[in-house]
N, C-alpha and C positions, 0 to 999 in steps of 0.2 A: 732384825728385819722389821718390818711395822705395815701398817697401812702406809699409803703413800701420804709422804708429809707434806702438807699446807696445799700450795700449787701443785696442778699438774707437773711431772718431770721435776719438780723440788726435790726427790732422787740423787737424781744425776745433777743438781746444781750442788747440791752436799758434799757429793763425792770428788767433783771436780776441786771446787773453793779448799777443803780438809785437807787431800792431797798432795796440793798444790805448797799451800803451807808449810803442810809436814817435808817435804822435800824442798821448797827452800831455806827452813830453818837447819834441815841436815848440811847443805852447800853453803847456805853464809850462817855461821858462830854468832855473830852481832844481830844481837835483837830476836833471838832464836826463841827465848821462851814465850818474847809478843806474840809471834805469830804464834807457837802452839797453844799459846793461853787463848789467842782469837780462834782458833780454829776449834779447839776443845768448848771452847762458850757457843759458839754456832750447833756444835752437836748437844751442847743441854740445852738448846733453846728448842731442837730439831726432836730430840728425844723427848722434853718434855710434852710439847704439840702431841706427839703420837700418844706420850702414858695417858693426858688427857680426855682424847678423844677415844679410847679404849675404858677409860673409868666411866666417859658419861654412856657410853654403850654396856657398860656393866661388865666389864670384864677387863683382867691385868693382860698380863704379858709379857715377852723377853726383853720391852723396852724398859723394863722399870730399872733392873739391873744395869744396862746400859746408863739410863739417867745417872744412878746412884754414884757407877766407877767414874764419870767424868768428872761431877760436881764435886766428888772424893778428892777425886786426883786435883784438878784444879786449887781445893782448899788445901789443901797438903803441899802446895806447889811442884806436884809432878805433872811437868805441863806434858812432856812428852807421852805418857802414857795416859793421858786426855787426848791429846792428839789424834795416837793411833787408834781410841778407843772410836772416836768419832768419824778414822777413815771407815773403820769395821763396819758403824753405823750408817752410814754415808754406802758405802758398796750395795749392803745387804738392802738398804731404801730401793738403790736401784736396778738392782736383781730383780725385786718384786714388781717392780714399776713393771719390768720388761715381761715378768713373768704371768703378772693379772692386768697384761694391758689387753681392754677388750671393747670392742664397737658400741661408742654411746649412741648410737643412733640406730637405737633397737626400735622405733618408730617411724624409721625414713620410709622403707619402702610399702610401710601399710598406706601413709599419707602420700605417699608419691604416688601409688598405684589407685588411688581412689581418684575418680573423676573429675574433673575442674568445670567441663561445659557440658553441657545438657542439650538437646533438640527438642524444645516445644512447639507442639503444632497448634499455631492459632489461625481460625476461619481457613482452611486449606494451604495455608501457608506456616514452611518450614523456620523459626527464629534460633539462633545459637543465642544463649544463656548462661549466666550462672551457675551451678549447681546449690551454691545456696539458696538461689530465687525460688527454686523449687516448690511449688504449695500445693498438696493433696488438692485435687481433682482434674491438675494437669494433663493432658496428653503430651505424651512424648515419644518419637520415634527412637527406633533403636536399629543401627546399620549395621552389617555382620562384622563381627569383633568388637562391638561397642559394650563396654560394662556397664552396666545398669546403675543407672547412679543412685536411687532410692529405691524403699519399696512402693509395691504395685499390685495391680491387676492387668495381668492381659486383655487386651481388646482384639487379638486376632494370635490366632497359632503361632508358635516358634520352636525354635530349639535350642538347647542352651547348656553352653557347662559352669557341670552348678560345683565343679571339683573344690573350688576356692574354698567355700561353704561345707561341703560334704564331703569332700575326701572322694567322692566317686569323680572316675575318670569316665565314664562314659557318657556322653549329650544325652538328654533328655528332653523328652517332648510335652511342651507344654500346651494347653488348649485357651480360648479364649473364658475368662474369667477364675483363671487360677492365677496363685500368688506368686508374684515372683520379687525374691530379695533382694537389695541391691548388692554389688560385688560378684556377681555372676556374671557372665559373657555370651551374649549373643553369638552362637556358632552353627545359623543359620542363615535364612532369608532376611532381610529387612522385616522390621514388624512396629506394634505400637501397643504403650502401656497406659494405664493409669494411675498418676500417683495417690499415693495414699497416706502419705508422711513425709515430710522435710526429710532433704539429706541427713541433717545432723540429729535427728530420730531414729536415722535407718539401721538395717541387720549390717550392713558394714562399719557405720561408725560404730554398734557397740561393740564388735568384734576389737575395735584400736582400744576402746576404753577399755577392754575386759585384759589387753594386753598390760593396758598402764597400772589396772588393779591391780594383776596377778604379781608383777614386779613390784611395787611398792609394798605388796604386803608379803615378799617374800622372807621367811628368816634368815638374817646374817648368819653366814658361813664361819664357823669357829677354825681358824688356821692350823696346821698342826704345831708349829711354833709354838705356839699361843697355849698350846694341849700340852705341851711335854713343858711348857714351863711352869704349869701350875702348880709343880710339887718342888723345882729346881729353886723357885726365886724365892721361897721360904728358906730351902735348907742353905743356897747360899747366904743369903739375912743371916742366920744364926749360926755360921760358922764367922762371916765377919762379927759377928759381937761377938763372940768366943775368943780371936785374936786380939780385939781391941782387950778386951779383959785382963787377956794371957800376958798380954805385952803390954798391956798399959797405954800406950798409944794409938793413936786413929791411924797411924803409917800401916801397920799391919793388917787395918779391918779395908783399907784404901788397896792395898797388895791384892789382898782376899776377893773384892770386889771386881778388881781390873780383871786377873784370870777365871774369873768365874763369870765376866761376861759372856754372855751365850753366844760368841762370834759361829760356833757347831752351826748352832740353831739359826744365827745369820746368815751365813752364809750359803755349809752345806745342805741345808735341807732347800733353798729356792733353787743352786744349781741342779740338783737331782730331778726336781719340780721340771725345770725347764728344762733338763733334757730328757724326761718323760716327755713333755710338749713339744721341742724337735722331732723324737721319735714317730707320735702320733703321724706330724707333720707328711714325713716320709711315705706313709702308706695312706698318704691321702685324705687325714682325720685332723682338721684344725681345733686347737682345744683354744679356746680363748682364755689364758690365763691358768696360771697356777691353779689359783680356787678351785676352779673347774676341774681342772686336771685331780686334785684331792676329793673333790663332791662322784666325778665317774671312778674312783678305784669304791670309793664306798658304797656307790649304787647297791643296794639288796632287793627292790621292787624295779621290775622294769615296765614299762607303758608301751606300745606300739600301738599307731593308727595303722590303718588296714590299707587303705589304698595311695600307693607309690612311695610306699615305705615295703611291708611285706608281699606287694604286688609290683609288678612293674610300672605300674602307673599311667599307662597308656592301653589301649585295645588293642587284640589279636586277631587276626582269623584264625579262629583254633577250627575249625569247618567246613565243610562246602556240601550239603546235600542238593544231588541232583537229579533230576524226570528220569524216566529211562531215555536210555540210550545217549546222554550227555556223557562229554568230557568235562572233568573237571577243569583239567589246565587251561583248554582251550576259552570255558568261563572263566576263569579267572584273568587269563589275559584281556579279554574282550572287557571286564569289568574295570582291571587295572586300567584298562586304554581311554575309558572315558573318567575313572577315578581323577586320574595324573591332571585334569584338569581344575580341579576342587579343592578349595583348602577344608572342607570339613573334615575329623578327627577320624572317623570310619574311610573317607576317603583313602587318608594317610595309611592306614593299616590293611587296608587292599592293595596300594600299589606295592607296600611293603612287602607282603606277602608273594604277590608275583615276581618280585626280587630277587626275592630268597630261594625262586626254583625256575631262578633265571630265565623266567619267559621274558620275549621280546616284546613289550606294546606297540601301537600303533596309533597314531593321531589322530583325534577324533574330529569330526565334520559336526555342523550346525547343533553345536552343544546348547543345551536348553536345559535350564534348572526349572521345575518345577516347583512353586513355594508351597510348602508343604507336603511334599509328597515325593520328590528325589530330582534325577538328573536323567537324563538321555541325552543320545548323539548316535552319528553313524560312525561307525567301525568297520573298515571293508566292504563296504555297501551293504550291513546289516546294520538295524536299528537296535540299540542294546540301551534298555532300558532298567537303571538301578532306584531301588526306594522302599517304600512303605507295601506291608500286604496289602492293604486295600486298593490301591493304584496299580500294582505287578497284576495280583491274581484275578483280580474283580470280582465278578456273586461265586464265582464257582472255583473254589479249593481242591486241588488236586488231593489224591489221596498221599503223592511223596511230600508235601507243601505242607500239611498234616503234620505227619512224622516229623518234620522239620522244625513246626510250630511248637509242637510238646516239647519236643526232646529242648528247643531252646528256654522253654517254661521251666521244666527240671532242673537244668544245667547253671538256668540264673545268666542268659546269655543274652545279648542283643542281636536281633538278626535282619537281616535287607533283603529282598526278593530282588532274581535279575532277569529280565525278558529279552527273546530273543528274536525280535520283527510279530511282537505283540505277542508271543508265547515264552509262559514262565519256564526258564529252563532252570534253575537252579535259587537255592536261599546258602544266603551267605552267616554264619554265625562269629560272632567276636565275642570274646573275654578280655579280661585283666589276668594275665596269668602269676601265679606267683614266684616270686624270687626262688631260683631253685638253690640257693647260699644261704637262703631263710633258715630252714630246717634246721641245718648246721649250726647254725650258728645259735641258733636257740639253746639246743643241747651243750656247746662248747660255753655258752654263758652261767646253764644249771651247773657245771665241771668247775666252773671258775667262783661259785659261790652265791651267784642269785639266787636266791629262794622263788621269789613269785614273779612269775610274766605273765600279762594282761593285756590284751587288747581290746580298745578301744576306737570305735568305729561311727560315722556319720551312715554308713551304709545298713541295709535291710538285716535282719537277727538271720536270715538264714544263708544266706553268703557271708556274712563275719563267722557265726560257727562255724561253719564250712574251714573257713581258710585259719581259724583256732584249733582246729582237729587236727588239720593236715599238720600245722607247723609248731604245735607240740604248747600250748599257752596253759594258764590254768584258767584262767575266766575269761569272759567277751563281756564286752558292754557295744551293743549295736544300739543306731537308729538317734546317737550322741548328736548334739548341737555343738558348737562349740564353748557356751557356757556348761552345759553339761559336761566338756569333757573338763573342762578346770576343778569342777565338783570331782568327780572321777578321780583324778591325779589326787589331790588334797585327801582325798577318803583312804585313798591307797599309799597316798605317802604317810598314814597313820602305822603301817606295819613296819618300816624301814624307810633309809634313803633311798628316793624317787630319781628315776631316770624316766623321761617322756621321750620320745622319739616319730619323727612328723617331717611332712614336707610340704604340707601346703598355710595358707591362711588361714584356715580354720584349724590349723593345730596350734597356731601361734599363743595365743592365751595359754594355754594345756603346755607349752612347751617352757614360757616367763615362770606360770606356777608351780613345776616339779623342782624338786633339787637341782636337776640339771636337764637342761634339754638339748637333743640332740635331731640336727636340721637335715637333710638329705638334700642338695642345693647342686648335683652334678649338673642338671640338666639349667643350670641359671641361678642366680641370688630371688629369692624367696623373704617374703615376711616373715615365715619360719625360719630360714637363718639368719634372722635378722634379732629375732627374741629368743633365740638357740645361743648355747655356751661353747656347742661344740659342736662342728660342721663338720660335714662327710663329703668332701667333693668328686667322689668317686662314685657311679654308678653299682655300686655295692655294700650291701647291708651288712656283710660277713666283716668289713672294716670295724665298725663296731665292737663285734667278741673281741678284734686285735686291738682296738684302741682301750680297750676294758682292761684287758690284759697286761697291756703296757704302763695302763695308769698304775695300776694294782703294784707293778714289779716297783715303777718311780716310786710311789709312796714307801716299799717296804725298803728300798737302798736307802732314803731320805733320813725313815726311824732307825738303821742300822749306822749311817753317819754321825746323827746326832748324838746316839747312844755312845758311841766311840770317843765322839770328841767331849762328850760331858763326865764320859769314864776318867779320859784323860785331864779333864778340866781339874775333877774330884781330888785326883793326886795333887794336882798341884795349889788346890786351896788349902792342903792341908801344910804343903813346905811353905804357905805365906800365911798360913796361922799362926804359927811357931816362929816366925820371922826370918826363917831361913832363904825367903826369896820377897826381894823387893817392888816396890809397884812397876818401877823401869823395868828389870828385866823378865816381870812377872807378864809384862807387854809383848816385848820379844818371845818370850817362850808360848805366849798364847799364839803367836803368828804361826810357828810349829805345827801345834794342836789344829789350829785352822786347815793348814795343808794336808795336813792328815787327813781327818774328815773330809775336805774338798777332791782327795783323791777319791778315796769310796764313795764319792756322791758320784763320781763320773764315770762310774761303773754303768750309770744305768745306760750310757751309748752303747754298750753291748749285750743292751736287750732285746731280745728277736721273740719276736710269738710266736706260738707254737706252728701257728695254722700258717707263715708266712715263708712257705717250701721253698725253697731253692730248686725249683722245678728245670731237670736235664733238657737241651733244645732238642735232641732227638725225641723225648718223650714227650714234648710240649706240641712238639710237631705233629703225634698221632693223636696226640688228644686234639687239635684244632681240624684236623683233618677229618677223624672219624664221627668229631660233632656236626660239620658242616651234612656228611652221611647220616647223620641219624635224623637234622630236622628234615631232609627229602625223604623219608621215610614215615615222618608226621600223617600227613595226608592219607598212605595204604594202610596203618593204621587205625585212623576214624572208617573208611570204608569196609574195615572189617566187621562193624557197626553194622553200616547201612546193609550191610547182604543181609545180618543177620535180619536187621528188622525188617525186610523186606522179605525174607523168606517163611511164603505160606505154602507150597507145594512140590511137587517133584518137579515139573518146569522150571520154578528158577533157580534148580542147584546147576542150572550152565555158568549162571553169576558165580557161583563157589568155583567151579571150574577156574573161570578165568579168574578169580581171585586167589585160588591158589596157583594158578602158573605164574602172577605175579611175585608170589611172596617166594615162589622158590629163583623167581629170576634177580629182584632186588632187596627182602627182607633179609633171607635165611644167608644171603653171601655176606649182608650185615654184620649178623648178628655172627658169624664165624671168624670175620675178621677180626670185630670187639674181641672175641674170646680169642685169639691168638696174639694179639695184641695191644689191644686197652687193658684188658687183667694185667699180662703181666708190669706195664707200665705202671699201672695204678698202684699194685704190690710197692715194686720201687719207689715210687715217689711217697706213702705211707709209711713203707718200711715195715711192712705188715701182710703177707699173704694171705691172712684168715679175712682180713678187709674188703677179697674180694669173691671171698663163697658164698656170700647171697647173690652177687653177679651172674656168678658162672650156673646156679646151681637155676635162674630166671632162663638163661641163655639155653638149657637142655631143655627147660619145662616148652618152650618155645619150639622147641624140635621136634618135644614129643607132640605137641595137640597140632602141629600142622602133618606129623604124621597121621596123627588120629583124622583127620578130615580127609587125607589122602585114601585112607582106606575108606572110610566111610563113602564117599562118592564113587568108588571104582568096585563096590558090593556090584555081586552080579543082579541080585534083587533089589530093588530100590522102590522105595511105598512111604507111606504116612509117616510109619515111624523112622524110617531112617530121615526123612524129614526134619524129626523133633529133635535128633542125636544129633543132628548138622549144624542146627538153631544153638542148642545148647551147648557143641564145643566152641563155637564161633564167639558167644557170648565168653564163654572162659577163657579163650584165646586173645581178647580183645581187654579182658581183665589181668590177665598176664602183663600184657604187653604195655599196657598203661604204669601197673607198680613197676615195672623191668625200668620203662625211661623213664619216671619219677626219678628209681632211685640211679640209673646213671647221672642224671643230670644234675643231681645232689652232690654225687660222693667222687663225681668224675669230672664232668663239664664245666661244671662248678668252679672248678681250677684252673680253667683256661683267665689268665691275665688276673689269679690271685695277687 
């Protein structure tokens, strides 16, 4: 096998040219040893390139052997078994070709996605430009979805996703004379900056350079060829001098040499390699090349960025606090309905959410963006106004708007006020929720061998711990730049082989510098898989453990073929020690040996991960089914919240009233059906009943505290304290129910379209 020889595809020109020869020399008699002596001189010239280029990088390898039996055989004039030494060499070239072929243009889409024209505004007039022209003190406008071509200063309000940069997925609002980076995007109103540095100064071009460091100074990958030959190409050496001794002639040590080329190590270990790499393929994990494929089985440190790797990477409505006497739904449609007219990111994750619980919107009349401050329109001949507190509420904060405002301070949540013909009726709060295949899959990594996971985060220390707790990490590094996460990776890759793992631009540096990086690119090609070895193009993190898994299984078939066939090899250096087997059919008998191994290497197509069920369509069915039932379920849920934190007296346990008639009309029939039928599916598809006794045992606790509130409000005396008892199981009730659908949606939903 080798590094790929000279040219590109000079592989497959080897194997073609060798072959070609050797199979017309077999058909025409005449001039048969020309061709195999040319063809045999092609693979020492092909073999020597590679021992070469492995000496001045400091290290041997399987080609030296290769070299040795050709130039052997050739002086010996066994041209045939030069020949076929050189188809060997010749195949295995372009095994590895196919198998470490990977996108040189790990720089396309940083450079393609960076800016080319700029909008300077000179004396009130708008000019297109350069982006090189650019010179600190410019003004320059910025239109909505315009990426900032330099750094700056604001000269008027905007909003902006700075995801690129930070890994946060949600807009942020910027004021007039704060800094803004270039590579961020306007996902606002029009606005205007001031430059403060050349393009080619700016936080985006050093992002590309940090990417070009990271990779140049990355260490070469030691192949495992290259690993098991370190101790073979010695012992083979000195058993060919041993022959040549025994027997007095170089025919013998030439014999010795032919079967003891590592065709094993040729051939079977890249096929294994790469159908480890088909494998991945299949469930959706492109590994770019063998290398890669050998760098993710060894992984022992893993890296994760936080947002749109272990989060979904987009905002939620996880919320809706509302005045009294609102409807949720009906806010939310009425929001949805002037949403749908918005490309902003919150936009998007409103009308989504109205989607999802199938409300109808309605088209909105004389839609009118306010810059800075939100959007209005009429809806039904009401005016519904979405945006900022200070524009919803004005001087006077209701006291639910309050409770809104906190609870979104603690939760780490962005939130929009909605008005309803100039009264606040409702705040709307969004998150990043995280991957509920996360968790899983963290734990199935520590099973497979990782020692340390780590995340690393552009985002605030108390949201990255937060989402480190939850999904099980050993350390957090928040509040990361993207040079600081290249630090990070390199500090960490001190304990073990590094695996990085990222989906946006500002992981890319972090993702060139680890051993391996791994890109998250469902949702579009990324800069990140662009400086990524190994791409996920599935909307799922749990691909990962499987692709880990798979490398792990490829590499151990690989060491198990090679061992086989060098087993094999051993014997039979020993019958061309003694002379008992000559360099010809010492050639053919090696072909044997090859097959051998090349079968055990192709074991590894029937490798399945563990986590990769074969999920029954009737069970598949209830789990799709009862998921779609549990996210309408979302919403009664947080409301079990809101009563509690609204409840200060005996007046408003009517609120618990009707909040328990709700949960016994659509919670509790829920959570009965789950138990008669998601347990047991889930059992089946684990193969495991005890799998699902924290399930079942969430599913009673749920029966019993909305029992408990059942009594508690239907007391014939009703005061202060039963007040305080109502407050407090609602709160417990409300903690139940959040661990209950964590862990369904972990160990259950999870597996919808594994």
């Amino acid at each position: 096998m080798g590094e790929v020889i000279g040219v590109r595809r000079s592989g497959t020109l080897l194997l073609i040219v060798s072959a070609t020869l050797l199979i017309v020399g077999l058909v025409v008699p005449a001039g048969r040893d020309l061709l195999w002596g040319i063809g045999g001189a092609l693979g020492a010239i092909a073999a020597a390139i590679t021992v070469a280029k492995g000496l001045r990088a400091g290290r041997g390898g399987v080609d030296i052997l290769a070299l040795l039996a050709i130039v052997g055989a050739l002086a010996t004039g066994e041209y045939f078994a030069a020949a076929i030494v050189t188809v060997m060499v010749g195949t295995g070239a372009y095994l590895e070709e196919r198998a470490q072929a990977r996108a040189e243009r790990e720089l396309h889409l940083l450079a393609q996605r960076a800016p080319r024209i700029a909008r300077r505004v000179d004396g009130g007039e708008v000019h297109e430009i350069d982006v090189d022209a650019i010179a600190p003190g410019d003004t320059l406008l910025l239109t909505s979805g315009d990426i900032v071509p330099t750094d700056g200063r604001l000269t008027e309000p905007g909003t902006f996703d700075e995801s690129v940069l930070t890994g946060e997925a949600l807009p942020v609002r910027r004021q007039p004379g704060e800094v803004i980076r270039s590579g961020v995007v306007n996902a606002g109103h029009p606005t205007t900056m001031l430059a403060t540095a050349p393009a080619q100064e700016s936080t985006y071009a050093g992002v590309i350079r940090l990417v070009t460091q990271a990779q140049a100074s990355a260490a070469p990958f030691v192949r495992m060829a290259d690993r098991l030959a370190f101790w073979f190409v010695p012992l083979a050496l000195l058993v060919a001098s041993f022959a040549w001794w025994f027997n007095g002639t170089p025919n013998a040590a030439v014999a010795v040499l032919v079967v003891a080329t590592p065709c094993p190590l040729l051939l079977a270990v890249p096929i294994a390699i790469i159908g480890g790499v088909s494998q991945c393929a299949k469930r959706g994990v492109v590994v770019k090349g063998g290398a890669a494929l050998e760098q993710l089985a060894a992984g022992r440190v893993l890296l994760f960025d936080k947002t749109g790797t272990l989060t979904a990477g987009r905002p939620e409505v996880v919320h809706i606090s509302l005045a009294p006497g609102v409807d949720d739904a009906d806010v939310l449609r009425l929001a949805a309905s002037v949403d749908q007219m918005s490309p902003h990111v919150l936009a998007t994750a409103v009308v989504n959410a109205a989607r999802q619980r199938h409300l109808e919107t309605s088209m909105p009349a004389d839609v009118e963006e306010i810059h800075g401050s939100g959007v209005q329109a009429t809806v039904d001949g009401m005016r519904i106004a979405i945006g900022r507190a200070d524009w919803i509420l004005g001087p006077v904060e209701p006291a639910w708007a309050h409770r809104a405002r906190r609870r979104a301070d603690l939760d780490g949540s962005l939130i929009a006020f909605v008005a309803r013909d100039d009264e606040p009726v409702a705040a709307l709060l969004f998150a990043d929720r995280i991957r509920p295949d996360a968790p899983g899959m963290v734990r199935a990594l520590r099973a497979d061998g990782v020692s340390r996971i780590v995340l690393v985060s552009g985002d605030r220390a108390d949201l990255a711990e937060s989402i480190g707790r939850i999904v099980g990490v050993d350390a957090v590094w928040a509040d990361q730049s993207p040079a600081d996460k290249v630090a990070v990776v390199r500090e960490e890759s001190s304990r073990g082989p590094s695996i990085m793992v990222g989906d946006g631009i500002n992981d890319a540096p972090a993702l060139a510098a680890a051993g391996v990086g791994v890109a998250l690119a469902a949702r579009g090609a990324t800069a990140s898989s662009e400086a990524a070895d190994v791409v996920l193009t599935v909307d799922r993190i749990d691909r990962l453990g499987e692709a880990v898994r798979i490398a792990r299984g490829a590499r151990r078939t690989a060491t198990q073929a090679a061992w086989i066939g060098m087993g094999l090899c051993f014997v039979a250096m020993g019958f061309a020690a003694v002379g008992l087997l000559p360099a010809a059919a010492g050639a053919v008998l090696q072909e044997g040996i090859d097959l051998v191994a090349i079968v055990w290497a192709l074991r590894v197509g029937l490798l399945r991960p563990r986590s990769a069920r074969r999920i029954p369509d009737a069970d598949a069915e209830v789990l799709t089914r009862l998921a779609a039932d549990h996210r309408e379920t979302l919403a009664l849920v947080e409301r079990v919240r809101d009563v509690a934190d609204d409840l200060e007296e005996v007046a408003d346990l009517q609120q618990v009233r009707q909040l328990l008639a709700d949960l016994d009309s659509t919670l509790l029939p829920h959570e009965r059906a789950e138990e008669a039928e998601l347990v047991p599916a889930l059992a089946r598809i684990t193969g495991s009943a005890d799998a699902t006794g924290a399930l079942s045992r969430s599913h009673a606790e749920i029966e019993h505290q909305v029992a408990a509130l059942h009594r508690l409000v239907d007391e014939t005396t009703v005061d202060s304290e039963t007040v305080t008892d109502v407050r407090r199981t609602l709160y417990g009730l409300y903690s139940v129910l959040r661990l209950h659908n964590a862990l369904e949606e972990e160990t259950a939903f999870a597996l919808i379209d594994s």
